[in-house]
C-alpha positions as YAML, in Angstrom:
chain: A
units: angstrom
residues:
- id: 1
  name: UNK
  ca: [13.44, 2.69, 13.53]
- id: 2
  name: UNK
  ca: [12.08, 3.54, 10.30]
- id: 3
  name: UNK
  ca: [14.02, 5.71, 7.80]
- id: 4
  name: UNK
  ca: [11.35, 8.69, 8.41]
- id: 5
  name: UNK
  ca: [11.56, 8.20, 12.18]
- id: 6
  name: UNK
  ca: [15.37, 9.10, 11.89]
- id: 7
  name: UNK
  ca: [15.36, 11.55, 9.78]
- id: 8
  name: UNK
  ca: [13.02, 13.57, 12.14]
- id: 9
  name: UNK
  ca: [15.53, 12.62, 14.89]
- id: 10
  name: UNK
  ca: [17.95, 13.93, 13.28]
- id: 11
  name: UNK
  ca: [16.02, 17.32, 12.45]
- id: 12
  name: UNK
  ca: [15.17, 17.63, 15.61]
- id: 13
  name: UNK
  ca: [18.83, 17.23, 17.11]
- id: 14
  name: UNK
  ca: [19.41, 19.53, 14.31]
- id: 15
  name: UNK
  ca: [17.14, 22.36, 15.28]
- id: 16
  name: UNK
  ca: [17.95, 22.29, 18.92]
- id: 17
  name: UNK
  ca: [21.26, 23.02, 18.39]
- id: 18
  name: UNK
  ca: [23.06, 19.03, 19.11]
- id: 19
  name: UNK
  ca: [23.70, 17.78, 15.80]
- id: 20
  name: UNK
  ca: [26.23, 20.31, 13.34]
- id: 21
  name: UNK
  ca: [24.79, 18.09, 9.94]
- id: 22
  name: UNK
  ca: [23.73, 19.99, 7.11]
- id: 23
  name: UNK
  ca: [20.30, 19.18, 5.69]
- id: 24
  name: UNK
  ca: [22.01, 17.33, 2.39]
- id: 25
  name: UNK
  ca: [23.88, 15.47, 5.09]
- id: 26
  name: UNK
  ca: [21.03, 14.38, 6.66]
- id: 27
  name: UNK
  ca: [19.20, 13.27, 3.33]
- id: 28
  name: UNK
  ca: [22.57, 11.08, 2.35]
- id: 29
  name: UNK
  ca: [21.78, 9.35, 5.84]
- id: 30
  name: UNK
  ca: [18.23, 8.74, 5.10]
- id: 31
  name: UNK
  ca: [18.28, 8.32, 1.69]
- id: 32
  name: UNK
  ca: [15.37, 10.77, 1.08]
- id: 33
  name: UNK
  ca: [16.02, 13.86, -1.42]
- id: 34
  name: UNK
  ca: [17.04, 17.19, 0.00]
- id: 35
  name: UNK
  ca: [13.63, 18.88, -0.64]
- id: 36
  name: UNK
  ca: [11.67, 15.77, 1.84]
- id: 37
  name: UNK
  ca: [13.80, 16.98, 4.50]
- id: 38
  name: UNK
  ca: [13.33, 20.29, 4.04]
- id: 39
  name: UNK
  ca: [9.11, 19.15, 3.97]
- id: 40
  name: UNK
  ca: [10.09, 17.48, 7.50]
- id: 41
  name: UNK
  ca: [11.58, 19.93, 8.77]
- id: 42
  name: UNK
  ca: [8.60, 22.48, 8.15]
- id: 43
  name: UNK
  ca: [6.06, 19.39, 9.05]
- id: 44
  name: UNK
  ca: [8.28, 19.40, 12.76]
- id: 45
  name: UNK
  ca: [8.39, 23.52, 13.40]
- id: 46
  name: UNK
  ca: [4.45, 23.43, 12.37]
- id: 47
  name: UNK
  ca: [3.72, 20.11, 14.55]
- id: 48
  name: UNK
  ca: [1.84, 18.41, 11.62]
- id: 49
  name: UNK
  ca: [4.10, 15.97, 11.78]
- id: 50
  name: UNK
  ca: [2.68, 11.62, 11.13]
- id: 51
  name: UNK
  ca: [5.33, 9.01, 11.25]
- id: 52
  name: UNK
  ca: [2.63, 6.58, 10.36]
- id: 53
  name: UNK
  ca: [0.43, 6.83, 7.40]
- id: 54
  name: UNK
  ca: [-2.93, 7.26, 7.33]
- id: 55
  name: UNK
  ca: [-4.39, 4.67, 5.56]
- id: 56
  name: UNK
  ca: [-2.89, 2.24, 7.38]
- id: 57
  name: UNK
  ca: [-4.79, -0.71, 8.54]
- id: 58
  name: UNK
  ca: [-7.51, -0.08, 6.19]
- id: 59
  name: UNK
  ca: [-9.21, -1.73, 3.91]
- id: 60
  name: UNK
  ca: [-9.33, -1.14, 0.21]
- id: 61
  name: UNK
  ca: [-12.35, 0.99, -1.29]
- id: 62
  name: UNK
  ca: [-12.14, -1.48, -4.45]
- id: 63
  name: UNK
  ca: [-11.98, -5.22, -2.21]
- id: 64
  name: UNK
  ca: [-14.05, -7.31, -3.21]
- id: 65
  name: UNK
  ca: [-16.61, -8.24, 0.07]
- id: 66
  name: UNK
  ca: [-17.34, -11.18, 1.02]
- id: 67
  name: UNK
  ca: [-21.06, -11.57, -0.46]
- id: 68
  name: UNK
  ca: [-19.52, -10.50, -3.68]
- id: 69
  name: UNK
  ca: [-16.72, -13.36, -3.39]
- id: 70
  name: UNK
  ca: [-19.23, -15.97, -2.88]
- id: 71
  name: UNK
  ca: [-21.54, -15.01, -6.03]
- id: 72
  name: UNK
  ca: [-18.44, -15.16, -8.19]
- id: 73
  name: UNK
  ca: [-17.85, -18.83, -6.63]
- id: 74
  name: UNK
  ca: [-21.04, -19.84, -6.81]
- id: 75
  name: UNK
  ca: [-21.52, -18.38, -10.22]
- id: 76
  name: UNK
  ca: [-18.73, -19.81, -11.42]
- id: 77
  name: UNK
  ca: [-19.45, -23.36, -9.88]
- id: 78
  name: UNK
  ca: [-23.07, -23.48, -12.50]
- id: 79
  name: UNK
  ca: [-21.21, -22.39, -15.16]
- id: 80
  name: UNK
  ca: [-19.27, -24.87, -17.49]
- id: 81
  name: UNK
  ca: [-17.49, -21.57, -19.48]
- id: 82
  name: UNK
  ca: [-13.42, -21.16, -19.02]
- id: 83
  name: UNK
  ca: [-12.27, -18.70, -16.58]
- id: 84
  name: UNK
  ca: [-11.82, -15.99, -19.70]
- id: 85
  name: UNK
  ca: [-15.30, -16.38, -20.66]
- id: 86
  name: UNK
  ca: [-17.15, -16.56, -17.16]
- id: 87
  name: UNK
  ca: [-14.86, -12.76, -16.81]
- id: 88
  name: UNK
  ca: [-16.39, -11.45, -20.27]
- id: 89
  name: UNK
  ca: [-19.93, -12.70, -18.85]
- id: 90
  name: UNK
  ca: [-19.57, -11.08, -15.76]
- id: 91
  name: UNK
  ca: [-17.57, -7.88, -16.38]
- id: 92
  name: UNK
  ca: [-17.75, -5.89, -12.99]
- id: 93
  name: UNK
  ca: [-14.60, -7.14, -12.08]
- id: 94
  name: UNK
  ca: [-11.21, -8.21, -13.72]
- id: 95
  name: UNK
  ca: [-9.74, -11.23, -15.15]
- id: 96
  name: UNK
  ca: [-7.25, -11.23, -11.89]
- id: 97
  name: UNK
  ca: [-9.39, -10.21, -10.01]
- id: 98
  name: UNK
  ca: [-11.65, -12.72, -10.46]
- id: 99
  name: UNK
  ca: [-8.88, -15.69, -11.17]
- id: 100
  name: UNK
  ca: [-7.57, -15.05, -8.31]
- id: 101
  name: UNK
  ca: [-10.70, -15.50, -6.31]
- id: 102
  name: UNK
  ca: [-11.50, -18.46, -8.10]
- id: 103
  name: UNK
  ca: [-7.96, -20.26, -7.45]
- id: 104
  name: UNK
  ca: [-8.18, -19.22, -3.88]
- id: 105
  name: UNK
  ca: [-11.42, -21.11, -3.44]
- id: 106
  name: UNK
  ca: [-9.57, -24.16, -4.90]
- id: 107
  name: UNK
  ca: [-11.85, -24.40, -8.56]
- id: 108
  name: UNK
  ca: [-8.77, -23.33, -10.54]
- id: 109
  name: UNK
  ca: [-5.83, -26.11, -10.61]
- id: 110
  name: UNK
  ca: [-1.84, -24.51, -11.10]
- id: 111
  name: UNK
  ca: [-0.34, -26.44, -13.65]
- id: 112
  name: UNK
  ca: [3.55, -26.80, -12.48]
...
């Protein structure tokens, strides 16, 4: 049980009358701030209530895709330049973002 699972739990045992906890007492249990629970509490009388986020399971707006992935490789694979200077050249993407591409396909060696 997640920490937001019991802390509507505990609202809920709260507000039906089971559970004499004050809402502070509640938030010491959790470990979320006094004003979340109070959030919670108005998110469980209204019903608008999500345990789970939203953007769960999705995929990031800014991944890279995989057509994109294989031009940097490929790219990169023609070019004799350092990593630092095949980023400059290329400059839609970042340094990591493009190192890390690049030592995922195996063309970048980890010194230990």
């Amino acid at each position: 049980m997640t920490r937001k699972e019991e802390a509507v739990l505990l609202i809920n045992k709260k507000l039906a009358g089971n559970k004499f906890m004050t809402y502070k007492d509640i938030a010491s249990i959790t470990g979320y701030h006094p004003k979340y629970i109070l959030k919670l509490k108005k998110e469980v009388l209204d019903g608008s209530i999500k345990v789970v986020h939203g953007n769960r399971n999705r995929i990031p707006a800014n991944a890279l895709s995989n057509e994109e992935r294989e031009y940097i490789i490929s790219l990169y694979k023609r070019s004799n330049a350092s990593v630092k200077k095949f980023c400059k050249f290329y400059g839609k993407r970042s340094y990591s973002c493009i190192y890390n591409t690049l030592k995922r396909a195996g063309l970048i060696k980890v010194k230990n």
